[in-house]
ZANUDREN-909746 format. One record per atom (N, C-alpha, C): x, y negated, z negated; atom name. Coordinates in Angstrom, 2 decimals, always signed. Layout:
% ZANUDREN-909746
         X         Y         Z   site
         X         Y         Z     CA
...
//
This chain:
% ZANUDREN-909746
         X         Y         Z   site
    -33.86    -16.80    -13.99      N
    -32.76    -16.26    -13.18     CA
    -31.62    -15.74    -14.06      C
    -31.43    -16.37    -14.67      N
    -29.71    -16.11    -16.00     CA
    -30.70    -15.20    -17.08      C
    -31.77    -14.89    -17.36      N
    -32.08    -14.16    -18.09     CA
    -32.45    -12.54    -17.33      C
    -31.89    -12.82    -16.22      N
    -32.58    -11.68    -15.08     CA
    -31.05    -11.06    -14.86      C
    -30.22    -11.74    -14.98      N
    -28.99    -11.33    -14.59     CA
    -28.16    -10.92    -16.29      C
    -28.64    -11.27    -17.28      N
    -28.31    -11.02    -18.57     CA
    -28.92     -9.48    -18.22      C
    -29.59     -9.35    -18.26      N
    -30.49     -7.89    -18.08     CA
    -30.09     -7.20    -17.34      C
    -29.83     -7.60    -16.08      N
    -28.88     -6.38    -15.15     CA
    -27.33     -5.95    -15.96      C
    -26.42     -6.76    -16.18      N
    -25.28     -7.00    -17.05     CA
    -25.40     -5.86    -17.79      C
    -26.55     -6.00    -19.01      N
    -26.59     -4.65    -20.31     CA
    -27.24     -3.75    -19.78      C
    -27.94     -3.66    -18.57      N
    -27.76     -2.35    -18.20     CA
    -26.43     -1.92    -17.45      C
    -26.11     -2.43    -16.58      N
    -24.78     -2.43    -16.09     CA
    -23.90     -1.66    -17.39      C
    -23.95     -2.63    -18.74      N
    -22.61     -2.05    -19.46     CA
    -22.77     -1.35    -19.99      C
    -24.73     -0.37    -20.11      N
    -24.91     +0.74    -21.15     CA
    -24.56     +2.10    -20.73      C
    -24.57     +1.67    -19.22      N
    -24.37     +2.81    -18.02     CA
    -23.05     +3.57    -18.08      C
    -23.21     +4.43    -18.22      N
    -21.56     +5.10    -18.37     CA
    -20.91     +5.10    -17.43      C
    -19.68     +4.53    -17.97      N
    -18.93     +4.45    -17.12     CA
    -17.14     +4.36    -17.33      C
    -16.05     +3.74    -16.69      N
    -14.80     +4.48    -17.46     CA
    -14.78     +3.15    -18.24      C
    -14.81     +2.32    -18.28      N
    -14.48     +1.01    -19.21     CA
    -15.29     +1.97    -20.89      C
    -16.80     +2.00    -20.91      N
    -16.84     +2.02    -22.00     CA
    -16.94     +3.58    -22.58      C
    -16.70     +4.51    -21.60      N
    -16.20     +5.57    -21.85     CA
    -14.99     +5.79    -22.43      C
    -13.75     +5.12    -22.06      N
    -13.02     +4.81    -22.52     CA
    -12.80     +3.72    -24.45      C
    -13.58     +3.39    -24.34      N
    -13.58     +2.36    -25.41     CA
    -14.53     +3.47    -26.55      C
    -15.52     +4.26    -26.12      N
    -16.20     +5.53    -26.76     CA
    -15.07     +6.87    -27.06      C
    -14.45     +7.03    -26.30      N
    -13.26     +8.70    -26.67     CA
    -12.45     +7.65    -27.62      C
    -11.87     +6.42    -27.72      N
    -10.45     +6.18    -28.48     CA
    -11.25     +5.91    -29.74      C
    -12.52     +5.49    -29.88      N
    -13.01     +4.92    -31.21     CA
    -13.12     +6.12    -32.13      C
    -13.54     +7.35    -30.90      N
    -13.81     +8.36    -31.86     CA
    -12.27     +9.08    -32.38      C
    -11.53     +8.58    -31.51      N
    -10.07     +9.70    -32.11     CA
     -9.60     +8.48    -33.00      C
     -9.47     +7.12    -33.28      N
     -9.11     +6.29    -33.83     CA
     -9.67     +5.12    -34.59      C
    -11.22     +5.01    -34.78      N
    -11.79     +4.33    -35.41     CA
    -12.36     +3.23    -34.01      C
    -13.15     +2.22    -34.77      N
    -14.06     +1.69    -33.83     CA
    -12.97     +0.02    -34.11      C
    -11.82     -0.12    -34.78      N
    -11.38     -1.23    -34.64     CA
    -10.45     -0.89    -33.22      C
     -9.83     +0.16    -32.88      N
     -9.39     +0.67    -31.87     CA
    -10.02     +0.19    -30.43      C
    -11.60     +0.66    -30.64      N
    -12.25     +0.60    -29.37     CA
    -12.87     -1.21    -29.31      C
    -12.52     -1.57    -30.52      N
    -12.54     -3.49    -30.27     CA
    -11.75     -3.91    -30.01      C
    -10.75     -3.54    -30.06      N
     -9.22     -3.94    -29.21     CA
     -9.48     -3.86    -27.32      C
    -10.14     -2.78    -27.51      N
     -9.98     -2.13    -26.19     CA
    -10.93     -2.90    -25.57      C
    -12.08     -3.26    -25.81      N
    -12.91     -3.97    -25.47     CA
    -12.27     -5.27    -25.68      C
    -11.60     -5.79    -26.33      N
    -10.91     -7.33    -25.93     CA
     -9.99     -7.35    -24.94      C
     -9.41     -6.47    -24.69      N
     -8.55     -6.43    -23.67     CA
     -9.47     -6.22    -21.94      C
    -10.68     -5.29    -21.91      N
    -11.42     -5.63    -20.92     CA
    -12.28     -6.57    -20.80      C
    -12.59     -6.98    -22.02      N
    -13.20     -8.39    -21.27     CA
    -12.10     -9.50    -20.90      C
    -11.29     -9.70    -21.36      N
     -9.88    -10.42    -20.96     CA
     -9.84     -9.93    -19.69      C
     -9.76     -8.86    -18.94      N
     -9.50     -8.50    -17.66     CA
    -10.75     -9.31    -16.76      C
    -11.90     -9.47    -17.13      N
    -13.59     -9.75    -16.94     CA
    -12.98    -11.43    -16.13      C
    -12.40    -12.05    -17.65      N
    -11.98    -13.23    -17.44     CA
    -11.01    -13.72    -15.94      C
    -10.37    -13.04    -16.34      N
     -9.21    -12.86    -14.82     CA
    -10.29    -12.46    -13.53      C
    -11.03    -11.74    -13.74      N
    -11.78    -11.21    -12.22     CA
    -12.45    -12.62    -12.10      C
    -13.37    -12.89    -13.00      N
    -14.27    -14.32    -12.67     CA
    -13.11    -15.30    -12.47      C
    -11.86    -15.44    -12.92      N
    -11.89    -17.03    -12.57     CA
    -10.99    -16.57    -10.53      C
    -10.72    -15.31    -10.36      N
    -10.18    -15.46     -9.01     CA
    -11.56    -15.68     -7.86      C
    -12.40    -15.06     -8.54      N
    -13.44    -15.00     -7.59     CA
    -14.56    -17.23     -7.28      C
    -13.74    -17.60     -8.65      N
    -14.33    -18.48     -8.79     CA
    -13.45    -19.71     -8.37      C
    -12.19    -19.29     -8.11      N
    -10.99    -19.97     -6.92     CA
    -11.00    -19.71     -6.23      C
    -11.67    -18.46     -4.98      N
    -11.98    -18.75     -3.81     CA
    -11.24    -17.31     -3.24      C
    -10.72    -16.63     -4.59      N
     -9.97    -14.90     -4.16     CA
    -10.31    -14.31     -2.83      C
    -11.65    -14.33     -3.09      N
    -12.74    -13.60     -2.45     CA
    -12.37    -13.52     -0.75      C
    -12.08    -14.87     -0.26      N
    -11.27    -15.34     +0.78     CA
    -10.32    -14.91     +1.24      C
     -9.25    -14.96     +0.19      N
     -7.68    -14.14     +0.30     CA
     -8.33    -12.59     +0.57      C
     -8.81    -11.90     -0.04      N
     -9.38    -10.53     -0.15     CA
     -9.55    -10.40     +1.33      C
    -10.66    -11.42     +1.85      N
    -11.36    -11.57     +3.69     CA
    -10.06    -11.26     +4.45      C
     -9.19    -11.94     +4.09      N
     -7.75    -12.49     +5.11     CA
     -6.81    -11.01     +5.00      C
     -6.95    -10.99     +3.75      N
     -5.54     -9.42     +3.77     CA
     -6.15     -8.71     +2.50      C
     -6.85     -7.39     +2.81      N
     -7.76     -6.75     +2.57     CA
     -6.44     -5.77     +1.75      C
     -5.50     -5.68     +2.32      N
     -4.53     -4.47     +1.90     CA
     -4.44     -5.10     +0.53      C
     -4.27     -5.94     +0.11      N
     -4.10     -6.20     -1.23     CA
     -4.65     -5.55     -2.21      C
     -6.27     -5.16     -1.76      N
     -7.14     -4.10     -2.53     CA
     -6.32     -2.84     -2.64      C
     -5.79     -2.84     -1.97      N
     -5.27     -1.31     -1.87     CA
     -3.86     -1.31     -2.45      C
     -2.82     -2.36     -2.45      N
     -1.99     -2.34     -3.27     CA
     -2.25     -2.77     -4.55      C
     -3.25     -2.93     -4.90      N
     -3.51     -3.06     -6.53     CA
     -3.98     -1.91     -7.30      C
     -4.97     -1.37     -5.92      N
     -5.67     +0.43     -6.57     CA
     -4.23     +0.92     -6.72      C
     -3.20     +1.17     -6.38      N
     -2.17     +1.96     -5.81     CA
     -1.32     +1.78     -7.12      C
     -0.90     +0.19     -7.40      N
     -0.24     -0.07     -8.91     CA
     -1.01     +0.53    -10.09      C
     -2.00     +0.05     -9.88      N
     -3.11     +0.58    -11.03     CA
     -3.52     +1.56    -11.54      C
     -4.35     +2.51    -10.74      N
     -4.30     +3.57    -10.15     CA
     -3.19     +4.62    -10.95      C
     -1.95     +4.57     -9.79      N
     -0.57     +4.84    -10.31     CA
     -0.25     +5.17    -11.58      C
     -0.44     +3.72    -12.38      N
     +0.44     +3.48    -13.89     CA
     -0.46     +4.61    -14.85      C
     -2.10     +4.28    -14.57      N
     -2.79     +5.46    -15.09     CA
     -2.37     +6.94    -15.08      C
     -2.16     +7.24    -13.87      N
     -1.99     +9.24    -13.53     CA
     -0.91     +9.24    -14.41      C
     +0.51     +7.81    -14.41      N
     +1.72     +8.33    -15.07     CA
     +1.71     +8.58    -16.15      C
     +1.04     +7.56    -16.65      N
     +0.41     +7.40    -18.74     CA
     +0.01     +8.95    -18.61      C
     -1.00     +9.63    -17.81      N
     -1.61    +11.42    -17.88     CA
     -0.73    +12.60    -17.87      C
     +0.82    +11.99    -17.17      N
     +1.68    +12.85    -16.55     CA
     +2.10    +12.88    -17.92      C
     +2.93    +11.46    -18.55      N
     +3.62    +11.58    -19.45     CA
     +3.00    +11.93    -21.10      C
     +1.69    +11.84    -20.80      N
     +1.08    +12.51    -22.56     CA
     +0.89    +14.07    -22.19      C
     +0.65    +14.54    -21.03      N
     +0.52    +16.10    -20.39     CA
     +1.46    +16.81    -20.91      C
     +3.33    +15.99    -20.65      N
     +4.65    +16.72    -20.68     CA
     +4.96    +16.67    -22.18      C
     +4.68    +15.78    -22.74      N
     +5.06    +15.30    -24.10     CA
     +4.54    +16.69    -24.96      C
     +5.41    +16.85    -26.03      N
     +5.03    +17.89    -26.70     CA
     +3.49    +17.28    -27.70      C
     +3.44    +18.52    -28.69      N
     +2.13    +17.84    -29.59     CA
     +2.61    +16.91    -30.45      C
     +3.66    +17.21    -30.98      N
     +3.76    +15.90    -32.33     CA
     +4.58    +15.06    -31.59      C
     +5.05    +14.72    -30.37      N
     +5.43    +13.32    -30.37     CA
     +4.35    +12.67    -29.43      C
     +3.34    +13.63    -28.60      N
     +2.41    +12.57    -28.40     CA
     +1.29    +12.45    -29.46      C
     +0.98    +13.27    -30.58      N
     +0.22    +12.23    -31.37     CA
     +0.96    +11.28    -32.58      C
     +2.00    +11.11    -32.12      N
     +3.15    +10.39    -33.08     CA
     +2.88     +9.00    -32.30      C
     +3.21     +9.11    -30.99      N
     +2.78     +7.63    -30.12     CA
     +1.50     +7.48    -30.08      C
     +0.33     +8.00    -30.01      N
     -0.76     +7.46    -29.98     CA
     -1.05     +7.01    -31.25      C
     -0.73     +7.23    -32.32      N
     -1.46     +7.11    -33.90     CA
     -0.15     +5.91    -34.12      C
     +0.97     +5.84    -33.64      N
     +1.89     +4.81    -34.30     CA
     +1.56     +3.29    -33.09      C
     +0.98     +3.73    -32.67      N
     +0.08     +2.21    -31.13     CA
     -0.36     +1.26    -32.23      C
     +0.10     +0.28    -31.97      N
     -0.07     -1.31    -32.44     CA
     -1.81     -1.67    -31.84      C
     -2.53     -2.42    -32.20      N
     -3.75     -3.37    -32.07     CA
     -3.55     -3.92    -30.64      C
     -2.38     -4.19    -30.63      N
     -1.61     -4.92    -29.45     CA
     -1.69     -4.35    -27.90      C
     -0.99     -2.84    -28.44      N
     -0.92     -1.89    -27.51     CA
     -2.30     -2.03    -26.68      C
     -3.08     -1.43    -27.98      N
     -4.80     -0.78    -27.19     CA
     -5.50     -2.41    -26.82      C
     -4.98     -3.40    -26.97      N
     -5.15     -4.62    -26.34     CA
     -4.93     -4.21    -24.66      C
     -3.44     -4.37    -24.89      N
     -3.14     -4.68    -23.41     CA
     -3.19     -3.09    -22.28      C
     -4.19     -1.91    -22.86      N
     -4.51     -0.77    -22.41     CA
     -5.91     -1.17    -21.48      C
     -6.53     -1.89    -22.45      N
     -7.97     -2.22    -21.76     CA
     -7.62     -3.26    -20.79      C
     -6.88     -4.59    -20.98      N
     -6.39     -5.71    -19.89     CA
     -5.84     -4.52    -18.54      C
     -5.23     -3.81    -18.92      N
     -4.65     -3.25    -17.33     CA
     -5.52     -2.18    -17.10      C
     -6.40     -1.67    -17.63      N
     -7.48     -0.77    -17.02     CA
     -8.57     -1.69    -16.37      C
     -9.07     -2.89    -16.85      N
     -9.93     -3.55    -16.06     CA
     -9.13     -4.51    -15.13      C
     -8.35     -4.87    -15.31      N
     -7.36     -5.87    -14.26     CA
     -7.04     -5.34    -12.99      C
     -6.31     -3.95    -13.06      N
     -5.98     -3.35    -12.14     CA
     -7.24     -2.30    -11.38      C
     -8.21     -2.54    -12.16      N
     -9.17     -1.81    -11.13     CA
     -9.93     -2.91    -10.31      C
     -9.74     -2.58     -8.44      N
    -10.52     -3.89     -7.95     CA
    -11.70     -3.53     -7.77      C
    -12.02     -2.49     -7.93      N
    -13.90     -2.31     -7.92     CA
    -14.69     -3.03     -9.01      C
    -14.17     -4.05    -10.10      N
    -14.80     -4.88    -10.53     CA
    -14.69     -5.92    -10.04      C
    -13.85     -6.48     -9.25      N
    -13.26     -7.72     -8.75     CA
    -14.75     -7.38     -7.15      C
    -14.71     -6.33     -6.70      N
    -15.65     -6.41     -5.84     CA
    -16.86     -6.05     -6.06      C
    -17.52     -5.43     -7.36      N
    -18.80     -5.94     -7.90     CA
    -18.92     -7.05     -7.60      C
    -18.01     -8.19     -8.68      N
    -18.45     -9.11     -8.94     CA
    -18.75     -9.89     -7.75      C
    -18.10     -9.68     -6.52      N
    -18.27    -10.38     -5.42     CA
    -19.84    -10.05     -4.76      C
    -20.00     -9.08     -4.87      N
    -21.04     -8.34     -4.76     CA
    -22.40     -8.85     -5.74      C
    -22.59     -9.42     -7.11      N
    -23.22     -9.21     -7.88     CA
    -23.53    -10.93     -8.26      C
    -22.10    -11.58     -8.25      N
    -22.69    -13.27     -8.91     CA
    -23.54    -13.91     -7.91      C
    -23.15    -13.98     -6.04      N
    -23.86    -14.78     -5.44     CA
    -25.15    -15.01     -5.53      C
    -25.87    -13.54     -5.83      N
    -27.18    -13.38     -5.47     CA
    -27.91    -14.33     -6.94      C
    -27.23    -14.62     -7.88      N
    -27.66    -15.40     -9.01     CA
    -27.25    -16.53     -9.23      C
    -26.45    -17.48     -7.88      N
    -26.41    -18.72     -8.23     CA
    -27.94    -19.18     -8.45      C
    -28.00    -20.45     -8.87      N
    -29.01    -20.87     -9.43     CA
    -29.44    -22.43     -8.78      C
    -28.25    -23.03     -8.35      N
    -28.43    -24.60     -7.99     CA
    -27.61    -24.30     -7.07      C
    -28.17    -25.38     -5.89      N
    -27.52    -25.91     -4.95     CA
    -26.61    -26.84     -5.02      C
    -27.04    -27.73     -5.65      N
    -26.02    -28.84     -6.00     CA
    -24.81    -28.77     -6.96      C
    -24.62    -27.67     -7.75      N
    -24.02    -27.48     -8.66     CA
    -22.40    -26.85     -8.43      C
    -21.54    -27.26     -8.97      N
    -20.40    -26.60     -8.30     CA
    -20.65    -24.64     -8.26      C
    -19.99    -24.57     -7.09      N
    -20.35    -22.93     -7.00     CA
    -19.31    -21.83     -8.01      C
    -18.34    -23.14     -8.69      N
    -17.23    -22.31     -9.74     CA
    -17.88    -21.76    -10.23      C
    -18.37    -23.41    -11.25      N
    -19.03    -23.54    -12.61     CA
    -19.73    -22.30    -12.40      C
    -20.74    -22.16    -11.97      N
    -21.73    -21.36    -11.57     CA
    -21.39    -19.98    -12.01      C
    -20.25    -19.62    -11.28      N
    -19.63    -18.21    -11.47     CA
    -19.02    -17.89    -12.82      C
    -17.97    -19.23    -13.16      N
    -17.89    -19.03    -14.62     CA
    -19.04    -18.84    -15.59      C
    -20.14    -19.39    -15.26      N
    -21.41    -19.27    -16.67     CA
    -22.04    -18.02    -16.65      C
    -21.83    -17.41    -15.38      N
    -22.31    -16.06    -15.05     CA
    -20.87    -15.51    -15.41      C
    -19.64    -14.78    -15.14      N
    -19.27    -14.69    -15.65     CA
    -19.11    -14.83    -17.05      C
    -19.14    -15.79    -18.38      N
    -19.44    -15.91    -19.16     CA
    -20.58    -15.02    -20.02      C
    -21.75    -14.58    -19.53      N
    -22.95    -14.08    -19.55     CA
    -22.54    -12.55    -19.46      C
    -21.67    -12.15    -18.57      N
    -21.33    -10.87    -18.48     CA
    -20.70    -10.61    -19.61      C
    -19.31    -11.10    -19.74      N
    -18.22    -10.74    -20.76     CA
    -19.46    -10.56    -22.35      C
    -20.58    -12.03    -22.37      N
    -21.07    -11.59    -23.71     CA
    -21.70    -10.43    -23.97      C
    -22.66    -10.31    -23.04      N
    -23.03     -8.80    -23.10     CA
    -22.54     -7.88    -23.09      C
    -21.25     -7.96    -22.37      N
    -20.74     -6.48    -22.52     CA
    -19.86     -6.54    -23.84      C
    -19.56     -7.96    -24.84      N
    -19.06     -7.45    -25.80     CA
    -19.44     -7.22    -27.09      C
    -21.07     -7.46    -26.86      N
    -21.98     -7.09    -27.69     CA
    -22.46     -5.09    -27.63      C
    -22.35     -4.72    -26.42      N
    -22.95     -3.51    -26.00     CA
    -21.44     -2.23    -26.31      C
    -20.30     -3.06    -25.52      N
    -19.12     -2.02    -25.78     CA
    -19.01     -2.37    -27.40      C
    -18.90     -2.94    -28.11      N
    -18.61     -3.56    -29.61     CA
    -19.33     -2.31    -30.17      C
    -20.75     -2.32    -30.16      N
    -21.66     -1.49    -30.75     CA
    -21.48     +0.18    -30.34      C
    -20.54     +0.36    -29.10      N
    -20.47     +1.84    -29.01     CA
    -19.52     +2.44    -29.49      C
    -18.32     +1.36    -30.15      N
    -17.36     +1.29    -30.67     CA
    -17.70     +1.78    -31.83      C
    -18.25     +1.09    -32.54      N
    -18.69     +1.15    -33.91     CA
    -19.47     +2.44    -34.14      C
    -20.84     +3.19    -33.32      N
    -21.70     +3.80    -33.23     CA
    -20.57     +5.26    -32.66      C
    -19.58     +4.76    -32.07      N
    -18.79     +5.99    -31.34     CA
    -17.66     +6.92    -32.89      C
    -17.43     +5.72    -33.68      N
    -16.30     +6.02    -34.99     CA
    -16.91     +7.14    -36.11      C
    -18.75     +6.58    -35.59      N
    -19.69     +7.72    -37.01     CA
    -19.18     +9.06    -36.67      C
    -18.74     +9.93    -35.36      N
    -18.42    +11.37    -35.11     CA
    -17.65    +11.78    -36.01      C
    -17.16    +11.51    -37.42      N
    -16.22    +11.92    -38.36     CA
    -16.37    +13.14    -38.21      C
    -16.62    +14.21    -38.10      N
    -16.64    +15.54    -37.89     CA
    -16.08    +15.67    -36.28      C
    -15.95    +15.16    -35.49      N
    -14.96    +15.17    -34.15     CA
    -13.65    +15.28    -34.42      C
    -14.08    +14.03    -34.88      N
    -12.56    +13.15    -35.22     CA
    -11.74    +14.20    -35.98      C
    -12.37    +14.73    -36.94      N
    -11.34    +16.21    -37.82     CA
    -10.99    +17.41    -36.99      C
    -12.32    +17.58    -36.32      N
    -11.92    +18.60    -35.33     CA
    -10.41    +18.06    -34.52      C
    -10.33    +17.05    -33.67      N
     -9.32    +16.84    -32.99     CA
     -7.73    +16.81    -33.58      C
     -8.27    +16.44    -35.00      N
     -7.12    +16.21    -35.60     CA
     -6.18    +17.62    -35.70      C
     -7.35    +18.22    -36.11      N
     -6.95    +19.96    -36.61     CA
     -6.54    +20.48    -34.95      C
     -7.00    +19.98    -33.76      N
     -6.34    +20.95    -32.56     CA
     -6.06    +20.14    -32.14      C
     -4.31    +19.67    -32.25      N
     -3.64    +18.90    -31.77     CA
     -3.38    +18.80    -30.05      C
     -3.07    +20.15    -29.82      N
     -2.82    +20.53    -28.06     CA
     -4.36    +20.17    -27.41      C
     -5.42    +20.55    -28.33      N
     -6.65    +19.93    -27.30     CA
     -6.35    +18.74    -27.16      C
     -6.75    +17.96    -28.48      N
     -6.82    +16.27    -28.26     CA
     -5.38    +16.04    -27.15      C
     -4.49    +16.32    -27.33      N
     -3.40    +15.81    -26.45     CA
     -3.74    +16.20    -24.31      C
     -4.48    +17.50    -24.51      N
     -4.57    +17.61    -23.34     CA
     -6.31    +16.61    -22.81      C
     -7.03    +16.08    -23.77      N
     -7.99    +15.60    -23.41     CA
     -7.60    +13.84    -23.36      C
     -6.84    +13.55    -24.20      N
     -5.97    +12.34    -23.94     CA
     -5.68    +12.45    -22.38      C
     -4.74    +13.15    -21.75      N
     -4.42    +13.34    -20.59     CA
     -5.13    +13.28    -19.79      C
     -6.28    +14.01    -20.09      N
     -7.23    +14.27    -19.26     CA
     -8.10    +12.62    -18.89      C
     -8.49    +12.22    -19.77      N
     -8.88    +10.74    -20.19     CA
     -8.16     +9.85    -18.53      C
     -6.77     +9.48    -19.14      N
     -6.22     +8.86    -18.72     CA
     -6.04     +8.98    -16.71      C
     -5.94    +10.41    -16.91      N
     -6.19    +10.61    -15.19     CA
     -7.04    +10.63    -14.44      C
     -8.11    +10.96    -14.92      N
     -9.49    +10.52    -14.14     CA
     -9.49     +9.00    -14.03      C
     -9.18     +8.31    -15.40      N
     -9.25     +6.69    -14.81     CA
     -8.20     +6.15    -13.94      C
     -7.21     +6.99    -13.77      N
     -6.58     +6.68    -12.53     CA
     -7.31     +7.45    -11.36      C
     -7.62     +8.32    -11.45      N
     -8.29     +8.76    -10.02     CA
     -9.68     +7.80     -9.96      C
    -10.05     +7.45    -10.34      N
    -11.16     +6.47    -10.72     CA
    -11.10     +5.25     -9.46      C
    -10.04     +4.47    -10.17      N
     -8.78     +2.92     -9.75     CA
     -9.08     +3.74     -8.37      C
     -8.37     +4.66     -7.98      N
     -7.90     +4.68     -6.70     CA
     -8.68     +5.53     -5.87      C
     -9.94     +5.92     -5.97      N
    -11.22     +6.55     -5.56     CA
    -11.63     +5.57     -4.54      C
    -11.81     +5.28     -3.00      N
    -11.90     +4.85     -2.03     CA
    -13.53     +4.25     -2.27      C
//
């Protein structure tokens, strides 16, 4: 069963999609320690989805549903603005802020791209039950070890696209050399994963 659900998981995380799409465009404009940041910060978000679902969220969600929708809405939101404001920004002060971004930063970029999107929060609702395993067993635990199982795989799979995403050194020069592209594909980046968040 946990080896059946390990397997759905890495396909799940090989599948493109904005998490490691995202963690693939920054490695290539910034190296693959970039897109391990980014990937610690979404599986950190991973963490937060499993332990609400594994306190009983799922419930609150049943009771007042709008909550989904004021989180797409924050979330969502903060994304298009991050698109608005690298769009308006000229070329050298937005690649002045993206290249002067702390470890920290592209940390807490991936925590609020997976946090604030609830279409993982309702995967997961969607995806752990069908792999509990014991009856008798607390139904947390359960979710945490599955949970657990997810975050490893996906930080084995995003890790490696990170790394495999940094070899484009011939991108990476290109972008450097057309500053107004990379800045308008930055933008571009960032607003689809807000239209993403808030995609019904």
């Amino acid at each position: 069963m946990l080896w059946t659900f390990a397997l759905a998981c890495f396909i799940l995380a090989i599948t493109p999609g904005p998490d490691n799409m995202f963690v693939a465009t920054q490695s290539i404009a910034y190296g693959a320690r970039t897109g391990w940041m980014i990937t610690l910060g979404l599986l950190s978000g991973c963490v937060l989805h499993t332990s609400l679902l594994a306190f009983g969220f799922a419930a609150v969600v049943e009771e007042w549903p709008e909550l989904i929708v004021v989180i797409k809405v924050c979330g969502g939101g903060y994304l298009l603005y991050l698109a608005w404001i690298m769009a308006r920004s000229s070329v050298g002060s937005a690649q002045a802020v993206m290249q002067q971004q702390t470890m920290n930063w592209w940390y807490r970029k991936g925590v609020l791209l997976n946090a604030s999107n609830p279409k993982v929060f309702l995967f997961f609702i969607a995806l752990f039950p069908a792999f509990i395993w014991d009856d008798t067993l607390s139904q947390s635990i359960q979710f945490f070890v599955l949970g657990g199982i997810f975050i490893a795989v996906s930080a084995v799979v995003f890790g490696l696209i990170a790394l495999f995403a940094e070899r484009f050194t011939a991108l990476r020069r290109w972008l450097v050399s057309h500053p107004k592209t990379f800045k308008l594909i930055q933008a571009s980046i960032f607003a689809l994963l807000g239209i993403y968040v808030l995609w019904p």
